[in-house]
C-alpha positions in Angstrom: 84.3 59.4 77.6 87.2 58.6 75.1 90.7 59.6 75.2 90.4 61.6 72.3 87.1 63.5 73.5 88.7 63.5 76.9 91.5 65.7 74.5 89.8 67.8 72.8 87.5 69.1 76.0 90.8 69.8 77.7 92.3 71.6 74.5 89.2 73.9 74.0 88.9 74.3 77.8 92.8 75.6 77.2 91.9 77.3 74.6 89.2 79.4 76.1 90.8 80.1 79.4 94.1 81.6 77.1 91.8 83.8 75.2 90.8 85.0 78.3 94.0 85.3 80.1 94.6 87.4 76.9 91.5 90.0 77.3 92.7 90.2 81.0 96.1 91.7 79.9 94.0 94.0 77.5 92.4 95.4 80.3 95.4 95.6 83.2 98.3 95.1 81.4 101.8 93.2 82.8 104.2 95.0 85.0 107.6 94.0 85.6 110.3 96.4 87.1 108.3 99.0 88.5 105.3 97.4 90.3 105.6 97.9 94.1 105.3 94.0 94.9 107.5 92.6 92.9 110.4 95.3 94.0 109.8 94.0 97.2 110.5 90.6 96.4 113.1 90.3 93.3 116.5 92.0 95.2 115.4 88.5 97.3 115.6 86.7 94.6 119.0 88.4 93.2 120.3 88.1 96.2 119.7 84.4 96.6 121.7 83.7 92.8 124.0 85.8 93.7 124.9 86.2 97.3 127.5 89.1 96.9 125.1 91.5 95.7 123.2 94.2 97.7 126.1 94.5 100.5 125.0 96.7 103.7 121.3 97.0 102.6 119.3 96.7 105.7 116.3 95.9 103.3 117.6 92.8 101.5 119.3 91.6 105.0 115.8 90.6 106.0 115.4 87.8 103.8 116.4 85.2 105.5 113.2 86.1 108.1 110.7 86.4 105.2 108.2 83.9 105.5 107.8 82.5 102.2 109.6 80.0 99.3 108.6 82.1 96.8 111.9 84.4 96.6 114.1 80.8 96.5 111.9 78.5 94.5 111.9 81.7 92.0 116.1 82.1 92.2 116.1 78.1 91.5 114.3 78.5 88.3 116.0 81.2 87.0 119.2 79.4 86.7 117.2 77.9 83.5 115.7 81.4 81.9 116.4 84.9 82.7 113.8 86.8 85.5 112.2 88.8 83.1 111.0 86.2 80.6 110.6 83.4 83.8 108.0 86.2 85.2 106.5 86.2 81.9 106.2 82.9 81.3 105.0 82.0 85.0 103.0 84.9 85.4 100.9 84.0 81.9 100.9 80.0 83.0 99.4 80.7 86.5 96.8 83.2 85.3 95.5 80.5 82.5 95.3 78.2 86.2 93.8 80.7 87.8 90.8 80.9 85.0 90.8 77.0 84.5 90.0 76.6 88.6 87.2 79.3 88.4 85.4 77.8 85.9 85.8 74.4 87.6 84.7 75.3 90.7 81.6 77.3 89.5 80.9 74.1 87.2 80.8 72.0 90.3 78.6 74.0 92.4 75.8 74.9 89.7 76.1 71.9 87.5 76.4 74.4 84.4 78.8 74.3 81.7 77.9 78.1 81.0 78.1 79.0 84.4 81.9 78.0 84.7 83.1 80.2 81.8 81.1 83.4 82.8 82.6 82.6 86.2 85.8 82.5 84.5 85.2 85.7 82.6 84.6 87.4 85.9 87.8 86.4 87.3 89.4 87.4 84.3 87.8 91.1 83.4 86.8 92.3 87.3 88.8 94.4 88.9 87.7 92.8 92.0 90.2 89.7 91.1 92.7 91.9 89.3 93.4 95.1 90.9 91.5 96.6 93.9 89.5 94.3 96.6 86.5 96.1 98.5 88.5 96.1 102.3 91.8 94.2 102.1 93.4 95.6 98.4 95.1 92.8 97.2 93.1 91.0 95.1 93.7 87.0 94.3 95.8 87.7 91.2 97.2 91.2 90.7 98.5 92.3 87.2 102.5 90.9 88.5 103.6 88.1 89.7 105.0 88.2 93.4 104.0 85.5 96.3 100.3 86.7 96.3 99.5 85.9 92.8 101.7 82.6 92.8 99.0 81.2 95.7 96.3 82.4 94.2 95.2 79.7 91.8 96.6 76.9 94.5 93.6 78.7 96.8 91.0 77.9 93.9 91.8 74.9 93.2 92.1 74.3 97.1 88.4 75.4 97.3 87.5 73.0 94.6 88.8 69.8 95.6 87.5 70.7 99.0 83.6 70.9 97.8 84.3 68.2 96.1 85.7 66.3 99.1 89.7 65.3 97.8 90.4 66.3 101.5 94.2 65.4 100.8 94.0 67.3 97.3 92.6 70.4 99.4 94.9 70.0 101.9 98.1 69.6 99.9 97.0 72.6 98.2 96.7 74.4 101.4 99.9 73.6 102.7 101.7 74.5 99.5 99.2 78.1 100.0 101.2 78.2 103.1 104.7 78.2 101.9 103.7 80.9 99.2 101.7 83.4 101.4 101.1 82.4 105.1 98.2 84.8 105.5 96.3 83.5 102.8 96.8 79.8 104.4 95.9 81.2 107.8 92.5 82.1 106.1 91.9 79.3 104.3 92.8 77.1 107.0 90.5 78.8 109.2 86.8 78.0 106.8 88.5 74.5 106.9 88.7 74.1 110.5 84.8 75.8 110.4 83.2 72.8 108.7 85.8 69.8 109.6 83.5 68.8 113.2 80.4 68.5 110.5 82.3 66.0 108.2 83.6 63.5 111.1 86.6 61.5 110.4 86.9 62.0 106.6 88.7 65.4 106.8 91.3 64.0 108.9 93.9 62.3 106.7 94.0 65.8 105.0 94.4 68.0 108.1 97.5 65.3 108.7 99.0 65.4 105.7 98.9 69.7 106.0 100.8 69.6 109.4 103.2 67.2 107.7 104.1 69.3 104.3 103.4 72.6 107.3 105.8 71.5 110.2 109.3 72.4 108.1 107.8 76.2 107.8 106.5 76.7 111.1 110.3 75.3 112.1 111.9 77.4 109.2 109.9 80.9 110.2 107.7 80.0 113.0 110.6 81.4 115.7 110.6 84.8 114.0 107.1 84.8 113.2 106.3 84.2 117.3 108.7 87.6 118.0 106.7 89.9 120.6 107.0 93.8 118.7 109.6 95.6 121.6 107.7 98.9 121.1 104.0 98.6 120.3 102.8 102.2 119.9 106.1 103.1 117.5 105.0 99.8 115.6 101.4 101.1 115.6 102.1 104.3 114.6 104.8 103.4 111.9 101.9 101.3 110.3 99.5 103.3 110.2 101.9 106.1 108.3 103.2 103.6 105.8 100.2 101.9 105.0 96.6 102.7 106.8 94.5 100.4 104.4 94.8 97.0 105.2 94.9 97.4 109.2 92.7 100.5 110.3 89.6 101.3 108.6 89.3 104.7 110.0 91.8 106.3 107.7 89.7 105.5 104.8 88.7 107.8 102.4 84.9 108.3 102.2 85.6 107.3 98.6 86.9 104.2 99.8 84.2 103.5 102.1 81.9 104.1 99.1 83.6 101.8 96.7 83.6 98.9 100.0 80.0 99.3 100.3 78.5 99.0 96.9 80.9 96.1 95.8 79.9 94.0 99.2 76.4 95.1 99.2 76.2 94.0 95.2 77.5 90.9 95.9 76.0 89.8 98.9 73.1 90.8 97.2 74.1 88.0 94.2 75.1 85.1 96.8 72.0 85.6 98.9 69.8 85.4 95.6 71.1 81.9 94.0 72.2 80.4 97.6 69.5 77.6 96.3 71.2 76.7 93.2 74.9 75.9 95.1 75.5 72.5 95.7 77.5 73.0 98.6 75.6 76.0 100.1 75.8 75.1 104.0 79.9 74.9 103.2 79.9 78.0 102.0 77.5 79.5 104.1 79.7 78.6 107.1 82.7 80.2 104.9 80.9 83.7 104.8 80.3 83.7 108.2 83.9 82.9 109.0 85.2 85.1 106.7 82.8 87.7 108.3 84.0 87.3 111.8 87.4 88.1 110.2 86.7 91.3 109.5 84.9 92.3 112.8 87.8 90.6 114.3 90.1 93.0 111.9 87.9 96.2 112.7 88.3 95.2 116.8 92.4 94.7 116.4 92.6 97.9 114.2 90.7 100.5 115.9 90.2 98.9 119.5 92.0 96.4 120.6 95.4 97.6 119.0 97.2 94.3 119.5 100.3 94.5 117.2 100.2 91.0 116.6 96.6 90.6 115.8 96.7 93.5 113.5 99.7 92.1 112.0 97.3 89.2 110.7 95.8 91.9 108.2 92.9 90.1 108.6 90.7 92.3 106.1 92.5 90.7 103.5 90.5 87.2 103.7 88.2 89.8 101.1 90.0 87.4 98.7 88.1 84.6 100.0 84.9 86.5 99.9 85.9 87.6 96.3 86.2 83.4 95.6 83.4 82.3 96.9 80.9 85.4 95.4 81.9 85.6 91.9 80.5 81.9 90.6 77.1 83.0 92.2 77.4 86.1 90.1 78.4 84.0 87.0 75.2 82.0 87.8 73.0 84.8 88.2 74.7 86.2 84.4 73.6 83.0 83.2 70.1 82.1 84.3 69.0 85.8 83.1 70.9 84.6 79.7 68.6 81.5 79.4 65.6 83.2 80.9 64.9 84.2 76.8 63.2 87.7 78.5 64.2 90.5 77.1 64.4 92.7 80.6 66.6 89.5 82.0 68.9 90.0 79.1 69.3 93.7 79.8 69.4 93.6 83.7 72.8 90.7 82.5 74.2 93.7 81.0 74.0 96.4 83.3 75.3 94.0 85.8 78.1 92.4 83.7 78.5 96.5 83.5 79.1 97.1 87.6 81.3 93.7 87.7 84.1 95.1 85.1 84.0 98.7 85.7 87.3 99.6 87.6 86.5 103.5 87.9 85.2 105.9 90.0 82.2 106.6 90.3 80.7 103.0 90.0 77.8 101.2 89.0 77.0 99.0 91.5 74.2 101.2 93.1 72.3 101.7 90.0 72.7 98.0 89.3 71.8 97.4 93.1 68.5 98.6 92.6 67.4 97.2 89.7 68.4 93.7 91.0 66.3 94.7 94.1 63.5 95.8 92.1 63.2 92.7 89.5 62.3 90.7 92.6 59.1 92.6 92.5 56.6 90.9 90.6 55.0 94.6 89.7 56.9 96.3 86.5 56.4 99.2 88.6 59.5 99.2 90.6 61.3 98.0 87.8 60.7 101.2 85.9 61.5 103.3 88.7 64.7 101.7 89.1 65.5 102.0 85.4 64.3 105.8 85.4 67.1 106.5 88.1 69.9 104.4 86.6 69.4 106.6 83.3 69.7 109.5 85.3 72.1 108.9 87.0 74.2 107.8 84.1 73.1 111.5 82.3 74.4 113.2 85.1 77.7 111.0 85.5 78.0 111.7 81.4 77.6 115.5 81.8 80.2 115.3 85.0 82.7 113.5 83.0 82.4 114.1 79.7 85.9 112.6 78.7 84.6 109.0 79.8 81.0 109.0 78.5 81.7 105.7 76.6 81.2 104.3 80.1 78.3 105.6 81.0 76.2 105.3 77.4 75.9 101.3 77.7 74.3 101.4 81.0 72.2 104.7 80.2 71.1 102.5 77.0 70.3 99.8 78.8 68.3 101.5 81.7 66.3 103.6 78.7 65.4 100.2 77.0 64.3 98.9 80.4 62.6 101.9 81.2 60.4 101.8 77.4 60.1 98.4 76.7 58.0 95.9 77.8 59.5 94.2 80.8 57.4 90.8 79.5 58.7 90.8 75.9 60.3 87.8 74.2 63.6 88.3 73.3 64.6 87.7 69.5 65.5 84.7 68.1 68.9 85.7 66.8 69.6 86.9 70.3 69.7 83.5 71.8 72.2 80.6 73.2 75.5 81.4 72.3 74.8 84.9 71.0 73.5 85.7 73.5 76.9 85.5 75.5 79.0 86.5 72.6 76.9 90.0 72.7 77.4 90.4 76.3 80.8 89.9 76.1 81.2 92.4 73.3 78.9 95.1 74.5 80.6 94.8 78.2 84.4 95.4 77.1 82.8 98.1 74.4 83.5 100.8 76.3 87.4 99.9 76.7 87.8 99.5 73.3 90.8 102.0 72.6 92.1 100.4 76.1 92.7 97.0 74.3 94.1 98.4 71.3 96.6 100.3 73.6 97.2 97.3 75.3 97.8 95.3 71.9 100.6 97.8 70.8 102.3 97.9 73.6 102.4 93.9 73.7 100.5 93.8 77.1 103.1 96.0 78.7 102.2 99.7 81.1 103.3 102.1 79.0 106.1 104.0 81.2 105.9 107.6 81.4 109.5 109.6 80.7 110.3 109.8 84.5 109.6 106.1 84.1 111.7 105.2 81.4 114.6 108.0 83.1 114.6 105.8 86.0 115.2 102.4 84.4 118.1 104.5 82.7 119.9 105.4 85.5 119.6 102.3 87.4 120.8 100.4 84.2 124.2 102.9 84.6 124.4 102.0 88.0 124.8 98.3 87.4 127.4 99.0 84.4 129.7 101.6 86.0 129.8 101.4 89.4 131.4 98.4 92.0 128.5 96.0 93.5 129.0 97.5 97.1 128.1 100.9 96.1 125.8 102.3 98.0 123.0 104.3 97.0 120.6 107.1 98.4 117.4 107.3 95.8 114.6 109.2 96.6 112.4 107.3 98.9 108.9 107.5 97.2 110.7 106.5 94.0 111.1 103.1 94.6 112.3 99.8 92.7 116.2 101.3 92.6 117.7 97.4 93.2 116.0 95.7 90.5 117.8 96.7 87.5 120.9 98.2 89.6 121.9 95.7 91.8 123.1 97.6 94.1 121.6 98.5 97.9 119.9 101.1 98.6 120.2 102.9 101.8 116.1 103.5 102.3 113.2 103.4 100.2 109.6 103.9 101.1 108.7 100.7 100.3 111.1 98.9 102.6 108.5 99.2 105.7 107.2 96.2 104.2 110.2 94.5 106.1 108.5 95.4 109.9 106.0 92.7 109.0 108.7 89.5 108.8 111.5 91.2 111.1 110.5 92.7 114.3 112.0 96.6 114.7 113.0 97.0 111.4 110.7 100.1 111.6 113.3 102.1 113.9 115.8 102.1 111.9 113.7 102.7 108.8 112.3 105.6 110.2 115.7 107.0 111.3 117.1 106.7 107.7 113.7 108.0 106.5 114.2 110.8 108.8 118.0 111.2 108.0 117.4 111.9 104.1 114.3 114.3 104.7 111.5 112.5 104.0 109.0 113.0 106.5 105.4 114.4 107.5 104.2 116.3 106.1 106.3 117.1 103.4 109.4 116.1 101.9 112.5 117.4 102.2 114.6 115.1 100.4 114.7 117.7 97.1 116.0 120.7 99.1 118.8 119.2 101.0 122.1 121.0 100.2 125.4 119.8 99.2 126.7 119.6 103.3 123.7 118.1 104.5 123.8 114.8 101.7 127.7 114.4 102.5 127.3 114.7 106.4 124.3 112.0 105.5 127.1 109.9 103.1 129.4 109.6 106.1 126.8 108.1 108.5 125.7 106.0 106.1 128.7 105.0 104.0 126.9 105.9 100.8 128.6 105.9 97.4 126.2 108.2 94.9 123.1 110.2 95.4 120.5 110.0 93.1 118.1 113.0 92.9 116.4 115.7 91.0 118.4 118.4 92.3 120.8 120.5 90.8 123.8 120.6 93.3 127.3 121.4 93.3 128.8 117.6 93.7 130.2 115.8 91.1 128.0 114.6 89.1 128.3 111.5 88.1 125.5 110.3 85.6 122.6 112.7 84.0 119.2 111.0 82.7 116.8 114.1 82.9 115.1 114.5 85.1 117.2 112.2 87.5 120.5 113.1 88.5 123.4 111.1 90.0 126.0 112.3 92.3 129.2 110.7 93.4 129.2 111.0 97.5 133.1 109.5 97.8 136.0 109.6 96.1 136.7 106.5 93.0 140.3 105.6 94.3 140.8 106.3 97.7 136.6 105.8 98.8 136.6 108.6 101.5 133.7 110.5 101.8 134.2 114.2 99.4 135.1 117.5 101.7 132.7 120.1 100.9 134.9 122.8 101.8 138.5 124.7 101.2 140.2 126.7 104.1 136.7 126.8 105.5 134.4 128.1 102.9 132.5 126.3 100.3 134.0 127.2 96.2 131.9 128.2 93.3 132.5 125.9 90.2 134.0 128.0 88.0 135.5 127.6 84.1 139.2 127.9 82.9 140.0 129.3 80.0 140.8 126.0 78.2 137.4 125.4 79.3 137.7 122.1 81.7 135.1 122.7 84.4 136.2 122.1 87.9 135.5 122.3 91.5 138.3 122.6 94.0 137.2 119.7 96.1 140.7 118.6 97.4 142.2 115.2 96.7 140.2 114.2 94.0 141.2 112.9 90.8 138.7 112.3 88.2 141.0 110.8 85.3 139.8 107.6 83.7 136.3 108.1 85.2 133.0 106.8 83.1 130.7 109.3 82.8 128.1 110.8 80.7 128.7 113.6 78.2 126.1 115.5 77.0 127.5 116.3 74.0 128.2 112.8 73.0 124.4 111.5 74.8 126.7 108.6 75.6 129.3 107.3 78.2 132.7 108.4 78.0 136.3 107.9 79.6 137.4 111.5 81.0 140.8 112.6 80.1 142.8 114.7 81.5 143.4 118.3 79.8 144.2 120.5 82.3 146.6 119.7 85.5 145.0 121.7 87.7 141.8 120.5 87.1 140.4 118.3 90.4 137.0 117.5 89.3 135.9 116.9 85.8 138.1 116.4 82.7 137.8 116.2 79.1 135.9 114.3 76.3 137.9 113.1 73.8 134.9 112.3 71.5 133.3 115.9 71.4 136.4 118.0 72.5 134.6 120.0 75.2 134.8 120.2 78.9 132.0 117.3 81.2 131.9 117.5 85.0 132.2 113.8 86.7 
């Protein structure tokens, strides 16, 4: 092959992964600021460029026992380009990787072109590789980037040089897995260490060269990581009420159980079918097992066993694996019913392209189930029954949600078609080779049609709902007019106060994550949790008055309160429906006294109209805060001497409280 063919493979086999790194963002968007994982990982970031920020937050305090480079290798590089457009930039690069492995790696194994681009297809438009995996969640690339997504093409690619036996290549790529997220490394060091005794000697230089580029981690977080928990059933317990899915399959939904059960049974169903046409299919036979004795393994430590630190594994996320290793067998099944030139084949491609990109409830994977079942029949019989209950079942689904019928005519259309046509009929002419796959790629993303066009106006983005956009708003006031050691109480389901702030945050929901990486963070996170209202089974945090959040400022040392609440505290900054209240005193920073000769004062108006509240001791004067009048930030002035909180705008002439 010549340099120049050599050049222009690579630049169409660019070309095509960026067009469909592109439909993936039409289908799941980018998110930024408000997506849960990256606000666990950014104020790490933050804090690392700039270590005086986020003062007293227990939170960010953990970082220095979180386990992965990610946070610093993202504060180096974003001494080049600003966070936003790095994440942008990165997460766009990694997701083109990400498609470019896939369609390597099912290349390799079924010695098909074709095969590798459907594969890469899949791992661009299923929601399996995008947003939701069938036991563990997380799926290989998510629609941010955090530590996760940044492994997850290094674990492709790992997989690839591995089948193809670059030992050191897979290796290298492991250990660098391992520096990004140490669970996935622990899984995909595991199917390693499965099928190393069966290749002798040649695995070994790459198991050396892992502990080599591995031995700085284990001395950087292995100490922390090896930790005993101090109280296992508080541990236990705390888990299980932050987050039940990925450690104890008995608080799943029956809707979750159904969702696990089509999506494994649909793929198994795939691998088992074209296990003959892998190259490599004892490997990855071993894999599946492994990865299956994970999740018994996961279902013992979650519902039996109850060993904190085997739970702590999370060992039903190695789904991601499973995910991996499953989707090129479904891009090979897409493509030998492409080429098969029947017209049945072609329609039993669509229904299952169909169940592979549909991301809502109820799904098609048991309709599609049974027709893959009952093409293995060499009667049409069984065929036809199977096509007779997918169109019903699609009627009924259409009359049950009849907002959403666009999803359900396609594969109600195809099981009709199967259901009057003759299973044995050639396909048309104009139907074939490329076409072919051009038409199943059109007919499959047909039914998200306005989705894309959504997607395209908002440049890729999640469109933010007004609550949303309020939130941003008051976090963006936060970081302009108040001093970096404020601190904050935010609502704790809320979430994602520090990345636009920069300030700490006395709790958020979110911050349980930390019990993983530092050993009893969840008793104090429960106590502040508990402090500000918010626990089972029902909030409080809305109804606490005006004593209650002051007697909670002076245990905590908090600055503002941020809340939907209308209480009588000065208020410091408005963006509806959000509400921020100052907790101490601008000049002398003493916590605000709630009463006056022992009883707590109305606010009341004078007659020059300055609004006040006879809070003693405080002086408001020279204070930024919002007017509604103006809808902007203003300097208070001082109109009336007697007036102790709130003062007057200059701009609009009329009285604000502060």
């Amino acid at each position: 092959m010549t340099t120049a063919t050599r050049a222009r493979e690579l630049a169409l086999r660019l070309a095509g992964c960026a067009f469909l790194a592109f439909l993936s963002l039409g289908l799941y968007a980018y998110q930024f600021e408000l997506q849960p994982n990256v606000v666990q990982v950014l104020p790490f970031a933050e804090k690392l460029r700039e270590p005086a920020l986020y003062p007293g937050d227990a939170y960010v305090a953990t970082l220095e026992r979180f386990p992965s480079a990610y946070p610093r290798l993202l504060a180096w590089a974003a001494a080049w380009l600003p966070l936003a457009t790095l994440h942008w930039l990165l997460y766009l690069a990694l997701k083109i990787a990400l498609l470019w492995a896939a369609q390597r790696l099912a290349e390799s194994q079924f010695g098909d072109a074709r095969a590798g681009w459907l594969a890469a297809a899949l791992f661009a438009l299923s929601p399996l590789a995008n947003i939701l995996t069938p036991l563990g969640e997380d799926p290989l690339y998510k629609t941010a980037l955090y530590h996760t997504s940044a492994a997850g093409p290094l674990i492709l690619w790992s997989l690839h040089r591995f089948l193809r036996e670059d030992y050191p290549g897979a290796f290298g790529l492991l250990a660098a897995v391992h520096w990004l997220n140490p669970l996935f490394g622990n899984f995909l060091a595991l199917l390693y260490a499965c099928v190393s005794p069966a290749r002798g000697r040649k695995t070994a230089p790459g198991w050396t060269l892992w502990a080599i580029l591995c031995l700085p981690w284990a001395l950087r977080y292995g100490s922390g990581a090896a930790q005993a928990v101090a109280d296992a059933p508080l541990f236990l317990a705390t888990l299980r009420e932050w987050h039940a899915g990925h450690y104890f399959p008995s608080a799943w939904s029956p809707a979750r159980w159904e969702r696990a059960a089509a999506s494994l049974g649909l793929l198994a169903v795939l691998v088992w079918g074209r296990r003959k046409s892998a190259r490599s299919w004892p490997t990855l036979r071993s894999w599946l097992a492994a990865i299956l004795g994970l999740w018994l393994a996961a279902l013992a430590a979650g519902e039996w066993l109850l060993w904190p630190r085997l739970v702590l594994l999370q060992l039903l996320r190695s789904d991601v694996l499973f995910i991996a290793v499953a989707l090129p067998f479904a891009a090979e099944e897409l493509r030998s019913r492409c080429e098969s030139g029947s017209r049945a084949d072609a329609l039993l491609a669509f229904a299952l392209a169909l169940a592979l990109v549909e991301f809502a409830s109820p799904f098609h994977a048991w309709p599609v189930l049974a027709l893959l079942l009952a093409a293995r029949s060499p009667r049409p019989l069984p065929l036809k029954a199977a096509a007779a209950l997918g169109a019903a079942w699609a009627l009924g689904e259409a009359f049950r949600y009849p907002v959403a019928v666009s999803r359900y005519l396609p594969f109600g259309s195809a099981c009709a078609l199967l259901l009057a046509g003759d299973l044995g009929a050639p396909r048309p002419a104009w139907l074939r080779g490329w076409r072919c796959y051009a038409a199943l790629l059109a007919l499959t993303l047909a039914p998200y049609h306005a989705l894309l066009a959504d997607r395209l106006s908002t440049r890729f983005a999640e469109r933010e709902t007004p609550e949303e956009q309020a939130w941003k708003e008051v976090q963006r006031w936060a970081e302009r007019h108040t001093p970096v050691d404020s601190l904050f109480i935010v609502p704790p389901d809320r979430g994602g106060f520090r990345v636009l702030s920069k300030r700490p945050v006395w709790v958020e929901w979110i911050d349980g994550a930390a019990m993983h990486w530092a050993p009893g963070f969840e008793k104090g996170w429960r106590e502040r949790l508990a402090a500000v209202g918010f626990t089972a089974p029902r909030s409080r945090y809305e109804t606490l008055g005006e004593r209650e959040w002051l007697r909670v400022a002076g245990a905590a040392g908090a600055s503002y309160l941020v809340t939907r609440a209308r209480l009588r505290l000065p208020l410091a900054s408005e963006s509806p429906p959000w509400r921020v209240y100052a907790l101490r005193d601008p000049a002398a920073r003493t916590i605000l006294s709630p009463v006056k000769d022992g009883r707590w004062l109305e606010p009341r108006y004078t007659e020059r109209g300055v609004f006040e509240k006879d809070y003693p001791g405080i002086d408001m004067n020279g204070l930024d805060v919002y007017c509604p009048g103006c809808r902007r930030v203003v300097r208070l002035g001082r109109k009336s001497p007697n007036a102790r909180i709130g003062g007057w705008c200059k701009a609009c002439n009329r009285g604000v409280t502060a």
